[in-house]
C-alpha positions as CSV (number, residue, x, y, z in Angstrom):
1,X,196.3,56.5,35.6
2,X,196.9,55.5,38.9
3,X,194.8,52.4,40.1
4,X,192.6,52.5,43.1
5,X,194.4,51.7,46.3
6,X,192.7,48.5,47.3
7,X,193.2,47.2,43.8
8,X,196.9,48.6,43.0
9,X,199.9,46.1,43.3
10,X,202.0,47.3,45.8
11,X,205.1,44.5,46.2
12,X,206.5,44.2,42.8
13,X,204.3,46.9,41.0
14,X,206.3,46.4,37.8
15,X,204.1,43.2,37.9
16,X,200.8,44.8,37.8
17,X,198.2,44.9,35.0
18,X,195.0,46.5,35.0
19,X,193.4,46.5,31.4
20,X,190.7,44.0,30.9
21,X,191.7,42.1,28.3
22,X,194.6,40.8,30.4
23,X,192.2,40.5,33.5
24,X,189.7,38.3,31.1
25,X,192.1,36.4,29.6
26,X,193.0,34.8,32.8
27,X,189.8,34.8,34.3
28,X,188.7,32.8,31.3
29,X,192.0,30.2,31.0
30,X,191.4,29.5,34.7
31,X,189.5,26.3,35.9
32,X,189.5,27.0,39.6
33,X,188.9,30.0,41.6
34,X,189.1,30.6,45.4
35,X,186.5,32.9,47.0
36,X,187.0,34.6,50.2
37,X,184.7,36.5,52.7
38,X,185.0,36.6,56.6
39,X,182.0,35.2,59.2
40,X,182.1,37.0,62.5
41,X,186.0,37.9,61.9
42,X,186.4,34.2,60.8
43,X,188.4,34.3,57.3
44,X,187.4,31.5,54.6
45,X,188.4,30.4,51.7
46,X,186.8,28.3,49.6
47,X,188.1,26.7,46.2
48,X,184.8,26.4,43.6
49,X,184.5,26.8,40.1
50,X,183.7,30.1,38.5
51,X,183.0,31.4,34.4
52,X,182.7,35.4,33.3
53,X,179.8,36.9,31.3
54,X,180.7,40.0,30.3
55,X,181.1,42.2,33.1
56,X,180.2,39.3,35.6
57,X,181.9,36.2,37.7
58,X,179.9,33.8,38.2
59,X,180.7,31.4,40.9
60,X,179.4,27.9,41.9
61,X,178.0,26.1,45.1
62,X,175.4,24.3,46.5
63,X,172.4,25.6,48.2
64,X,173.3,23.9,51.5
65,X,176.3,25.7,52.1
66,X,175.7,28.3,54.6
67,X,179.2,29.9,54.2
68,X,178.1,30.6,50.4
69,X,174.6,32.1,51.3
70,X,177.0,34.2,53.7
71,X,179.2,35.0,51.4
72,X,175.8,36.3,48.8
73,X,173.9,38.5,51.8
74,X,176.0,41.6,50.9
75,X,179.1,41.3,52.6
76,X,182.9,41.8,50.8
77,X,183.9,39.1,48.9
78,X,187.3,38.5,46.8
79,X,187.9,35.9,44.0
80,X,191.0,34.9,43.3
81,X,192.0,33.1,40.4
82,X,195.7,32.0,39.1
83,X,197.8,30.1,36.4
84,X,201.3,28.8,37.3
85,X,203.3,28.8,34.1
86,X,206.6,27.8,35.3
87,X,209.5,27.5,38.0
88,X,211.7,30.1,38.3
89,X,215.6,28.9,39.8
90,X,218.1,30.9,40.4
91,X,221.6,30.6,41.7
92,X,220.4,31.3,45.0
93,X,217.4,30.4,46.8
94,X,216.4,33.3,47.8
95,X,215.9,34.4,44.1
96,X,214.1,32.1,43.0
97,X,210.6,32.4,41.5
98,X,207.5,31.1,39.8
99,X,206.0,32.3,36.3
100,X,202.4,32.9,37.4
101,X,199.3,35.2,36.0
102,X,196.7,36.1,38.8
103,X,193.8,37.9,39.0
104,X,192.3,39.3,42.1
105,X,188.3,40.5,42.2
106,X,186.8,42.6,44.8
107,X,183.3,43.8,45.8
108,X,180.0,42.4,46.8
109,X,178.5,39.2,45.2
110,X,174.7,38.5,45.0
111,X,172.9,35.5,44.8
112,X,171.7,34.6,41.1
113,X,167.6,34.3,41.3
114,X,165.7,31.3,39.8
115,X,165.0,32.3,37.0
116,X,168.9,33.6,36.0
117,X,170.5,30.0,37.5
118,X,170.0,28.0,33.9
119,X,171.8,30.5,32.0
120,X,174.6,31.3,34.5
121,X,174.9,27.5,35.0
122,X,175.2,26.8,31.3
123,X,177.6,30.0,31.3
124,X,179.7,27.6,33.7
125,X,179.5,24.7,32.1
126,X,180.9,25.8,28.7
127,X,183.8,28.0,31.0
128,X,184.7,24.1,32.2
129,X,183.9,21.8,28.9
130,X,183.0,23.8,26.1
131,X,179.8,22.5,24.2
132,X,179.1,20.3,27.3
133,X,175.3,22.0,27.8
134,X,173.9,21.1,24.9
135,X,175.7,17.2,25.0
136,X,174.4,16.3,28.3
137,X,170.8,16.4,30.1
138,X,170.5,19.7,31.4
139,X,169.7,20.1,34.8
140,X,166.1,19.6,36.8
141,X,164.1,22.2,38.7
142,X,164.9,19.8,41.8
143,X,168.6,20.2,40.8
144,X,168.6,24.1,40.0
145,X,167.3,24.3,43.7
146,X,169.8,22.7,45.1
147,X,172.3,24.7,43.2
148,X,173.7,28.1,44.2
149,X,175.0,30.8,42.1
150,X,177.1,33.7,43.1
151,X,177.2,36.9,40.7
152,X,180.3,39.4,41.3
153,X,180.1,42.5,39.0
154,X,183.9,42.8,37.6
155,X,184.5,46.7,39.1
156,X,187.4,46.2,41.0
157,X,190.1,44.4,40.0
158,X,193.3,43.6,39.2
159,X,196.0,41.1,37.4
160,X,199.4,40.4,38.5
161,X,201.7,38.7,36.0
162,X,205.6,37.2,36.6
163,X,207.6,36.1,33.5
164,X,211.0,35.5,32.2
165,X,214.1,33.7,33.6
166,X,215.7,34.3,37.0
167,X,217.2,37.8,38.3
168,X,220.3,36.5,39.7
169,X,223.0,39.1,41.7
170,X,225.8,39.4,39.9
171,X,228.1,38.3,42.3
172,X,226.2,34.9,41.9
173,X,226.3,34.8,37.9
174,X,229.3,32.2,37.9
175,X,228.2,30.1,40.6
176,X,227.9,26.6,39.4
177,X,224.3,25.8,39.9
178,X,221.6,25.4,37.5
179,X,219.5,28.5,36.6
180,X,217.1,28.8,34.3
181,X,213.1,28.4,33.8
182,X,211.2,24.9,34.1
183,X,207.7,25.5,32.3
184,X,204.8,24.3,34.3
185,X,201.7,23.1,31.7
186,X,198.4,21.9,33.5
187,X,197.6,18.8,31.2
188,X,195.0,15.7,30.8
189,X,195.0,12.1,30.2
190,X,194.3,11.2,27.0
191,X,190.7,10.1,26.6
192,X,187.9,9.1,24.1
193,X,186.2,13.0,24.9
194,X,187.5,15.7,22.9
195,X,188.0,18.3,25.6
196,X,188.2,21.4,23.7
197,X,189.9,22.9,26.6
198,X,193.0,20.3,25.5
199,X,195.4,21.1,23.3
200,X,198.1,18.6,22.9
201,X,197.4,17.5,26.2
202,X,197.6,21.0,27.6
203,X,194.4,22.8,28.9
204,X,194.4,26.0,27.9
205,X,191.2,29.0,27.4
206,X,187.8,27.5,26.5
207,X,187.3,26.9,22.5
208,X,184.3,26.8,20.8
């Protein structure tokens, strides 16, 4: 089936993925997320944190940010969210490439009343550090009010994936330069914490 337009991967549509579980998957394995609205025909883009509920991206920011209540009042919005996995080089510069996964969300965000902030903040504290809600004192009233929450339903959407090695021209095959793929892993420190996002020093998808 044919995506919708605004959602369809046009350069490179090869590249395009549209099923959830691929759209999830790298919703949930990212750690930062960049949201995007315009103000008077001003673009923005802001990086912030962000965790998925079921159907719904959450995404974090302080009640004193007047681009954020913007950004809630019913205007477009679009969340980005992407995972480099490697370098790409080819022969010749102008093929070379990244490994990446990206997800883009569009549509209309609201703001998350009172009485939904504790569970959508816990929702984003686990997305970050796992089991982290119930370790550490939980948040004040004062603190919930000073704390904005975005909700974006997950309707329109779509995932853009790049793997493999480099797609050299064959007249460039035998040139002698280095080609080939350089994996890219985000990774931590070690640390007394067990960071359940860590895995041999690489963060990866929230575990339990």
């Amino acid at each position: 089936m044919r995506p919708p337009d605004r959602i369809r991967v046009r350069r490179e549509p090869h590249r395009g993925r549209y099923d959830r579980e691929t759209i999830d998957a790298i919703l949930d394995e990212g750690v930062i997320c960049h949201l995007g609205f315009a103000v008077d025909g001003q673009p923005y883009v802001i990086p912030t944190l962000h965790a998925r509920v079921g159907d719904t991206l959450y995404v974090h920011g302080s009640s004193a940010s007047r681009a954020l209540r913007h950004a809630g009042s019913g205007e477009p919005v679009c969340v980005t969210v992407t995972l480099f996995d490697g370098l790409v080089l080819a022969k010749s510069v102008f093929n070379q490439s990244i490994n990446y996964r990206s997800v883009v969300v569009f549509g209309t965000a609201r703001v998350v009343p009172d009485e939904e902030k504790p569970a959508a903040l816990e929702a984003l504290t686990e997305q970050l550090v796992p089991g982290r809600w119930s370790e550490a004192r939980q948040p004040t009233a004062q603190e919930l009010k000073a704390t904005w929450i975005l909700a974006l339903p997950i309707e329109e959407a779509s995932a853009k994936v790049r793997s493999g090695g480099p797609e050299d021209e064959p007249e460039d095959e035998d040139l002698p330069v280095y080609a080939g793929v350089i994996p890219v892993h985000l990774a931590a420190d070690p640390d007394g914490y067990d960071w359940k996002r860590v895995r041999d020093g690489r963060l990866g998808p929230p575990r339990g």
